[in-house]
C-alpha positions in Angstrom: -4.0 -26.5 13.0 -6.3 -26.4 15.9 -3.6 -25.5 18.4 -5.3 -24.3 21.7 -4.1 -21.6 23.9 -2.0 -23.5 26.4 -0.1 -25.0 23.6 -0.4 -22.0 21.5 2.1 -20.2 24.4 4.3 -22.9 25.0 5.0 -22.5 21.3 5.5 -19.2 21.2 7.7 -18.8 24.3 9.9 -21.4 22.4 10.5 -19.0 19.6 12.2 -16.2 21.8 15.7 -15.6 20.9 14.7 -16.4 17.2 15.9 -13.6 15.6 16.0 -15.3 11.9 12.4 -15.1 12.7 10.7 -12.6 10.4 7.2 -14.5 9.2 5.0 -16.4 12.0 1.5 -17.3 10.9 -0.6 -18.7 13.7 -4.3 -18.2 11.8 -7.4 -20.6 12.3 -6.2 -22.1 16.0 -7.8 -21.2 19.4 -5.5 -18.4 20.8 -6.6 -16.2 23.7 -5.4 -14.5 26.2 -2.1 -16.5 27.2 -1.2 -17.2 23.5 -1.3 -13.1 23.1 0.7 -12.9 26.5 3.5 -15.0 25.2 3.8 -13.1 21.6 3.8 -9.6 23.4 7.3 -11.0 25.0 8.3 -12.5 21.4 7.3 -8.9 19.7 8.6 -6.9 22.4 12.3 -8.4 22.7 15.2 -6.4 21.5 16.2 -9.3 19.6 12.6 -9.7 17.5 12.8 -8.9 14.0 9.5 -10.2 13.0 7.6 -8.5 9.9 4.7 -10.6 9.7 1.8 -11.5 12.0 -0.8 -13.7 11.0 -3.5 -14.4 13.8 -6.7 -14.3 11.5 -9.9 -16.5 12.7 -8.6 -16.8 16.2 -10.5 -16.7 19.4 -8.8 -13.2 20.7 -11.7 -11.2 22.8 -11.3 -7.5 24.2 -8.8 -8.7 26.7 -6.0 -10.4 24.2 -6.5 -7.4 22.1 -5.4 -5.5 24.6 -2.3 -6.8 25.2 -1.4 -7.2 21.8 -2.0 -3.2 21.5 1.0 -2.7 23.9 3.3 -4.9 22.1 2.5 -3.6 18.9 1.9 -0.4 19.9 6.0 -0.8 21.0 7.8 -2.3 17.7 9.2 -0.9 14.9 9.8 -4.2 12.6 6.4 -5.7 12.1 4.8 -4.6 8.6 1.7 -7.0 8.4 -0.8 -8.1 10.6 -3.6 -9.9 9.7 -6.6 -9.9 12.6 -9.3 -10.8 10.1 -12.0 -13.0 11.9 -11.7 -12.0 14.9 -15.2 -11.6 16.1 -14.6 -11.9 19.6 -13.3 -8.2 20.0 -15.9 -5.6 20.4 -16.1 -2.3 19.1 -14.1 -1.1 22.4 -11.8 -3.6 21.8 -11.0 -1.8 18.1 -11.0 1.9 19.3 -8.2 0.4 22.2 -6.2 -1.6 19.1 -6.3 1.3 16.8 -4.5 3.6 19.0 -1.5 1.6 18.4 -1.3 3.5 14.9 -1.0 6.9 16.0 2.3 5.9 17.8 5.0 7.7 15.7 6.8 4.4 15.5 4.1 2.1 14.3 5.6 0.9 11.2 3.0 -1.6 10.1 1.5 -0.9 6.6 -0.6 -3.6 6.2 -3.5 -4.5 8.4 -6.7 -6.9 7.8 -9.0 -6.5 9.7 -11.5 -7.9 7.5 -15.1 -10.2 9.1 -15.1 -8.0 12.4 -17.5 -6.4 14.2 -16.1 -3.3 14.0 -18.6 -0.6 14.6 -19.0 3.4 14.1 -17.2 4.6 17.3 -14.5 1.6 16.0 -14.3 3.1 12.5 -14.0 6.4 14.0 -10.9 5.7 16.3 -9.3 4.3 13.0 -10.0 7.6 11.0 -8.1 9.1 14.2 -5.7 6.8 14.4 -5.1 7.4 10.2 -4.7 10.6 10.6 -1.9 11.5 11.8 -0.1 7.6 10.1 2.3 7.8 7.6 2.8 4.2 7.4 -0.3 1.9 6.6 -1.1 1.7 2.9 -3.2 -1.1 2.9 -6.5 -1.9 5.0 -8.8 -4.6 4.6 -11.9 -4.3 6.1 -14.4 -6.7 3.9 -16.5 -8.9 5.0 -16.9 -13.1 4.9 -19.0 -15.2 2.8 -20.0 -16.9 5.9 -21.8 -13.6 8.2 -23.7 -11.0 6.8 -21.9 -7.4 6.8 -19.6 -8.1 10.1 -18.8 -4.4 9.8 -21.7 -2.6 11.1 -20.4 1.2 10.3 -23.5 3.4 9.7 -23.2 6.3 6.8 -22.4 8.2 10.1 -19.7 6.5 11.2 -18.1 6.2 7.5 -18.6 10.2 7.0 -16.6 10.2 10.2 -14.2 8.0 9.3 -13.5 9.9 5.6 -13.5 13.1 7.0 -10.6 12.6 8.9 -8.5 11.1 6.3 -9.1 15.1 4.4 -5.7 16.8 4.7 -4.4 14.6 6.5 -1.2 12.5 6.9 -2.3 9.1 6.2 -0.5 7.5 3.1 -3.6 5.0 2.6 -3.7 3.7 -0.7 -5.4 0.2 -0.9 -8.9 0.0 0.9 -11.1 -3.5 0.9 -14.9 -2.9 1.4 -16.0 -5.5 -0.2 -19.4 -7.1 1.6 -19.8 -4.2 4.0 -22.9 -3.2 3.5 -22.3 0.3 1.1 -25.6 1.6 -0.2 -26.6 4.8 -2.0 -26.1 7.5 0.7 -22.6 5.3 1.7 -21.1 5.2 -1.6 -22.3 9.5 -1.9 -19.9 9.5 1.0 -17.1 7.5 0.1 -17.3 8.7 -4.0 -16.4 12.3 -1.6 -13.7 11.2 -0.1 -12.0 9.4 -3.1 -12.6 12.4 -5.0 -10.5 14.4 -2.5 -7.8 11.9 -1.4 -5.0 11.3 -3.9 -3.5 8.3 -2.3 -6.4 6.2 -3.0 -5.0 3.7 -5.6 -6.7 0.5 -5.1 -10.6 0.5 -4.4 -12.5 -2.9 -3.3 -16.3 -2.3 -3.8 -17.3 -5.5 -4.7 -20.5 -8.0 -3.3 -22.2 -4.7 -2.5 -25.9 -5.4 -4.2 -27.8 -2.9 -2.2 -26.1 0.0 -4.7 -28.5 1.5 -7.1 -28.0 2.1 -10.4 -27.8 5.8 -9.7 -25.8 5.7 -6.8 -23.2 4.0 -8.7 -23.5 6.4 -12.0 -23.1 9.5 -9.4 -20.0 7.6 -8.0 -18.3 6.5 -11.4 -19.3 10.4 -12.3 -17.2 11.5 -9.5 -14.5 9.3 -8.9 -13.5 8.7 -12.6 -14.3 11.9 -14.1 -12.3 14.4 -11.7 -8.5 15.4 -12.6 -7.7 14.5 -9.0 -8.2 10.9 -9.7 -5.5 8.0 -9.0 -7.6 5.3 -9.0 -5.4 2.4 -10.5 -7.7 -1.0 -9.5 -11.8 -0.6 -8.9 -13.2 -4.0 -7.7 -16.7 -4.6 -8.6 -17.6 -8.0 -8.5 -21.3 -9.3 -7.8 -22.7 -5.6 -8.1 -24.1 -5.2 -11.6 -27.3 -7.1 -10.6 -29.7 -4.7 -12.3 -29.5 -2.4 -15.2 -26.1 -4.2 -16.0 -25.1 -3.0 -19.6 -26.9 0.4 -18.6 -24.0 0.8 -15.8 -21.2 -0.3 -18.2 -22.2 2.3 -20.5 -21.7 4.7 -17.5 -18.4 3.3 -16.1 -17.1 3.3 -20.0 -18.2 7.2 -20.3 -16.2 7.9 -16.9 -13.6 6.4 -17.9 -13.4 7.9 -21.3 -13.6 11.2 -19.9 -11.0 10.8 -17.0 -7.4 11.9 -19.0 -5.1 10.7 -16.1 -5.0 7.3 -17.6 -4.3 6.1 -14.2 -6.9 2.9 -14.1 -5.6 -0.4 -15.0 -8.0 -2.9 -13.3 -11.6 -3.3 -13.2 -12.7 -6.5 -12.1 -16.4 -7.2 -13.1 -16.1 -10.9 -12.1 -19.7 -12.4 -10.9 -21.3 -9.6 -13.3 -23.5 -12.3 -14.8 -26.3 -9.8 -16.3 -23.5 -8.3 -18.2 -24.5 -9.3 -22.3 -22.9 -8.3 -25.3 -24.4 -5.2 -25.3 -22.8 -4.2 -22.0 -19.3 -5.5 -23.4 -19.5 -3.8 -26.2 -19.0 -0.4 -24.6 -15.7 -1.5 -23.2 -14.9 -2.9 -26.9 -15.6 0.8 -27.8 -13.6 2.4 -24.7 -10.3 0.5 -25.6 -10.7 1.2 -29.6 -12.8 3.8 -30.8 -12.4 2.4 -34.3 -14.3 5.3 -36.5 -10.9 7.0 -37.4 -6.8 6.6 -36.8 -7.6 9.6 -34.3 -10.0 7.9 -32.5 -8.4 5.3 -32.2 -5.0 6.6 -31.0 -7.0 8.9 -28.2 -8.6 5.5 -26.8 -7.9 4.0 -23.6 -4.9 2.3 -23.7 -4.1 1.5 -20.2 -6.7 -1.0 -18.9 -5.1 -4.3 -18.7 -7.8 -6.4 -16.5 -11.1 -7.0 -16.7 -11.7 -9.7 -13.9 -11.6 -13.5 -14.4 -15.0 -13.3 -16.2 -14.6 -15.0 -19.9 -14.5 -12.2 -22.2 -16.1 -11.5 -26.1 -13.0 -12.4 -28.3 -12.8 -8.7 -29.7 -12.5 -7.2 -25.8 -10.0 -10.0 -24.8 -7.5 -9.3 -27.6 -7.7 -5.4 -26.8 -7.4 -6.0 -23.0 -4.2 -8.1 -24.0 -3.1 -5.5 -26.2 -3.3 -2.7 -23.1 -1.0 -5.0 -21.2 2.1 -4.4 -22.9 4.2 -1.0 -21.5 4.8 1.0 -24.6 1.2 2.4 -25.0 2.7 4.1 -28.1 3.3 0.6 -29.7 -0.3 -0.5 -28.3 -2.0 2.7 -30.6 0.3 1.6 -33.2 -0.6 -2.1 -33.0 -4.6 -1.0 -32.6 -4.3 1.2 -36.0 -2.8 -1.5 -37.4 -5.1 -4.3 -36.4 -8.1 -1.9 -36.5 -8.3 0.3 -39.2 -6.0 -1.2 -41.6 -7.9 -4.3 -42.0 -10.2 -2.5 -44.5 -7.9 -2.4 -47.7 -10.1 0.4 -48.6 -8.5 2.7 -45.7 -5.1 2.2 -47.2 -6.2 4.5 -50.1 -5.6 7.1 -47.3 -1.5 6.8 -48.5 -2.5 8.7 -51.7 -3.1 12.1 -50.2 0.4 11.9 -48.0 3.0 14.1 -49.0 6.0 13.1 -50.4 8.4 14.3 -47.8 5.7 12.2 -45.1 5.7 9.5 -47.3 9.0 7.7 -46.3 8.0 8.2 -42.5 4.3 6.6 -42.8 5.8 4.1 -44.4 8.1 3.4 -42.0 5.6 3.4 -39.1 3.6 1.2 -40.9 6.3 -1.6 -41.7 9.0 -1.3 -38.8 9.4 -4.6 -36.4 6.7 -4.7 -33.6 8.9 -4.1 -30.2 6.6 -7.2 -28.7 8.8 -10.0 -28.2 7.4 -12.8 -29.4 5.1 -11.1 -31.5 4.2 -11.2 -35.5 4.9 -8.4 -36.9 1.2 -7.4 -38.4 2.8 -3.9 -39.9 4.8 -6.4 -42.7 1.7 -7.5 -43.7 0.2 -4.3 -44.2 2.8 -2.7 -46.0 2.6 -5.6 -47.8 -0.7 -4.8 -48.7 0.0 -1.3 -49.1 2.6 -1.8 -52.3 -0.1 -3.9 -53.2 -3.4 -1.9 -53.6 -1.4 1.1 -54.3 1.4 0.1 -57.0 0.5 3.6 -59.0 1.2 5.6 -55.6 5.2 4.4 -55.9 5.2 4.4 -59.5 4.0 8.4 -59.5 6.3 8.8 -56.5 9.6 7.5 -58.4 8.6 9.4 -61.2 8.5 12.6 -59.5 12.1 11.7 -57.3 13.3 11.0 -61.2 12.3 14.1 -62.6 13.4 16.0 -60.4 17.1 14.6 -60.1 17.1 15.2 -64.2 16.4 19.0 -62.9 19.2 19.1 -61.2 21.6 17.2 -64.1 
C-alpha cells in the first residue's frame, strides 16, 4: 500500500458518515500523526460502528498514540485492534495507550500489540489496565522474525504484570509470547501465574530457546499437573533445542497426570531434535496399549500436534482424538489396539453369559464416524471365528436350560 500520512487522512475523512463500515485495515503504510487525527473523528462519530482496526507496521510515534487513546478510549463498537509493529511508540507511549482499557466501556477484546518496544513500566500499566477489564481475551505481545526480543520486559516487570492479573477481573484467556525473551526465572514466573488464573486457555511460548531443560520440566510440572488447569492450546515451536526427547517424556508425564482433559493443542512445529524416541511417549500418552484399561484411561483429547510430519502410529491416534465422542475414540482405540492380537480375543471366554450379549454388541455395533469403516465388524468377525466353541457352549447352556423350564 504505501499510503503516506497526507493521503492516509484524506482517505479516512472520506469514510465519515459510513456507517456500513465495520472492518478498515490500514497496516504496512506510513500513518502518523494526521492519519490518527482523521480516524479519532471516524471512531468518535455517533454514526461509527467500526469493529475492526488494523494499523499494524505503521509509523505512529508517542504523539499519534495519543490521540488514538482518546478515541478509543471513547467507543463502545470496536473489538480488534491490531498495533503490532509499531516501534515508534515508547514505553510512555504504552503506559498512556493502556489506560484506554480500564475505561468501563472499552469493549475491545482483541489487541496485538505484538514487535513493540514495550518495556517494564509499559507491561506494568497493562497489568493495571487488565485488572479491573472484563473485555479483552486475547493479547498478542510476540515478537518479529526480523528484531530481536522487541519486548524488553525484565522478570521484574513480568512478576508485575502477573501479579495483578491474581483475583482480578480480567477475562484474559489467549496470551502470545512467542520470541520475547522467556528464560528460566521468567517462565518460574509465568508457570505461577498460569497455575493461579483459570481463564488462561490458549498459551504462545514458542521461539523461546534461552529455556532450560529444567525450567521447562518445573513449568510443564506446574501448569499441566495442577487441578486448576484450563490450558486448551500450548505453543511450543522452536524450543526443544536440547535434551528434546528427554522434555517430551516430561510434557507426556504432565499431561498424563493432569485429569481435566482440557488440552487439545500442542504445537511442537520447528522441534527438529525431536526422534522417535521422543515421539514415542506421545504414542504412549494417546494409547497406553498394555491392557483395555489402559487404554480407555488414555488421553483422548489431544487433537494437534503442530504441522511437524508425524510417525504413522502418532498421526492415526492424533486423528482418532479429533472426533467428539471420546467414548467412541476409546472404543475405536480398543478396537484398533488391542484387538489386533487374535490372542486377546480369548479374553470372551471368561465373560459371563448375561455380559456376553452386551460385549458383543460393543464390539460389532456401527462406528458413529461418518464415513468411517466400521473395524468392530471385522472383529466380531474374528471373534465367531477363533472362538466357535464359546457360542456353541453358550447355546447349549440357553438350550438346556429352556428344556428346564418345559
Amino acid at each position: 500500500n504505501e499510503i503516506h500520512d497526507d493521503a492516509a487522512k484524506e482517505l479516512i475523512e472520506s469514510l465519515n458518515g459510513y456507517g456500513s463500515l465495520v472492518e478498515l485495515s490500514l497496516g504496512h503504510n506510513f500513518i502518523r500523526v494526521k492519519g490518527c487525527a482523521a480516524l479519532e473523528k471516524l471512531i468518535s462519530s455517533p454514526t461509527s460502528n467500526l469493529k475492526e482496526l488494523d494499523l499494524q507496521s505503521n509509523r505512529i510515534d508517542d504523539k499519534a498514540i495519543a490521540i488514538l487513546t482518546r478515541s478509543l478510549a471513547k467507543n463502545t463498537s470496536i473489538k480488534k485492534v491490531d498495533l503490532g509493529d509499531n516501534y515508534g511508540v515508547t514505553d510512555d507511549g504504552w503506559q498512556h495507550f493502556f489506560t484506554c482499557l480500564q475505561n468501563p466501556s472499552s469493549s475491545i477484546e482483541q489487541l496485538d500489540l505484538g514487535a513493540n518496544r514495550i518495556a517494564d513500566r509499559g507491561i506494568t500499566s497493562l497489568g493495571n489496565a487488565l485488572a479491573n477489564n472484563t473485555t479483552l481475551k486475547y493479547l498478542d505481545l510476540s515478537s518479529s522474525s526480523s528484531l530481536q526480543s522487541p519486548v524488553h520486559v525484565t522478570a521484574d516487570g513480568w512478576r508485575s504484570f502477573f501479579a495483578r492479573l491474581h483475583n482480578s477481573k480480567s477475562v484474559l484467556q489467549d496470551i502470545l509470547l512467542s520470541g520475547c525473551g522467556i528464560d528460566d526465572e521468567k517462565l518460574d514466573i509465568l508457570a505461577d501465574a498460569v497455575n493461579n488464573n483459570s481463564t488462561i486457555k490458549i498459551l504462545d511460548l514458542s521461539l523461546n530457546p534461552q529455556v532450560t531443560a529444567m525450567a521447562w520440566h518445573r513449568f510443564f510440572v506446574a501448569c499441566l499437573q495442577s487441578p486448576e488447569s484450563s490450558l486448551e492450546g500450548l505453543f511450543l515451536c522452536g524450543n526443544l533445542s536440547v535434551e528434546a526427547d528427554d522434555m517430551m517424556a516430561h510434557l507426556a508425564g504432565a499431561i498424563a497426570h493432569n485429569h481435566n482433559d482440557t488440552l487439545e493443542a500442542i504445537d511442537l512445529g520447528e522441534n527438529l531434535n525431536i526422534t522417535k524416541i521422543g515421539w514415542s511417549y506421545f504414542s504412549h500418552l494417546l494409547c497406553n496399549k498394555s491392557t483395555i484399561t489402559s487404554i480407555y484411561e488414555s488421553n483422548h483429547t489431544i487433537d494437534y500436534l503442530g504441522p511437524t510430519r508425524l510417525p504413522v502410529d502418532l498421526d492415526n491416534l492424533v486423528k482418532l482424538n479429533e472426533h467428539e465422542n471420546k467414548n467412541e475414540v476409546a472404543r475405536e482405540k480398543i478396537l484398533q489396539y488391542h484387538f489386533q492380537d487374535s490372542a486377546n480375543v480369548q479374553e470372551f471366554r471368561d465373560i459371563t453369559l448375561k455380559a456376553l450379549p452386551h460385549a458383543i454388541s460393543w464390539l460389532g455395533r456401527e462406528c458413529s464416524w461418518s464415513g468411517k469403516e466400521n473395524s468392530g465388524h471385522t472383529h466380531l468377525y474374528q471373534l465367531l471365528r477363533s472362538l466357535p466353541s464359546l457360542f456353541e457352549s453358550k447355546k447349549t447352556a440357553i438350550a438346556g436350560t429352556k428344556r428346564k423350564r418345559e
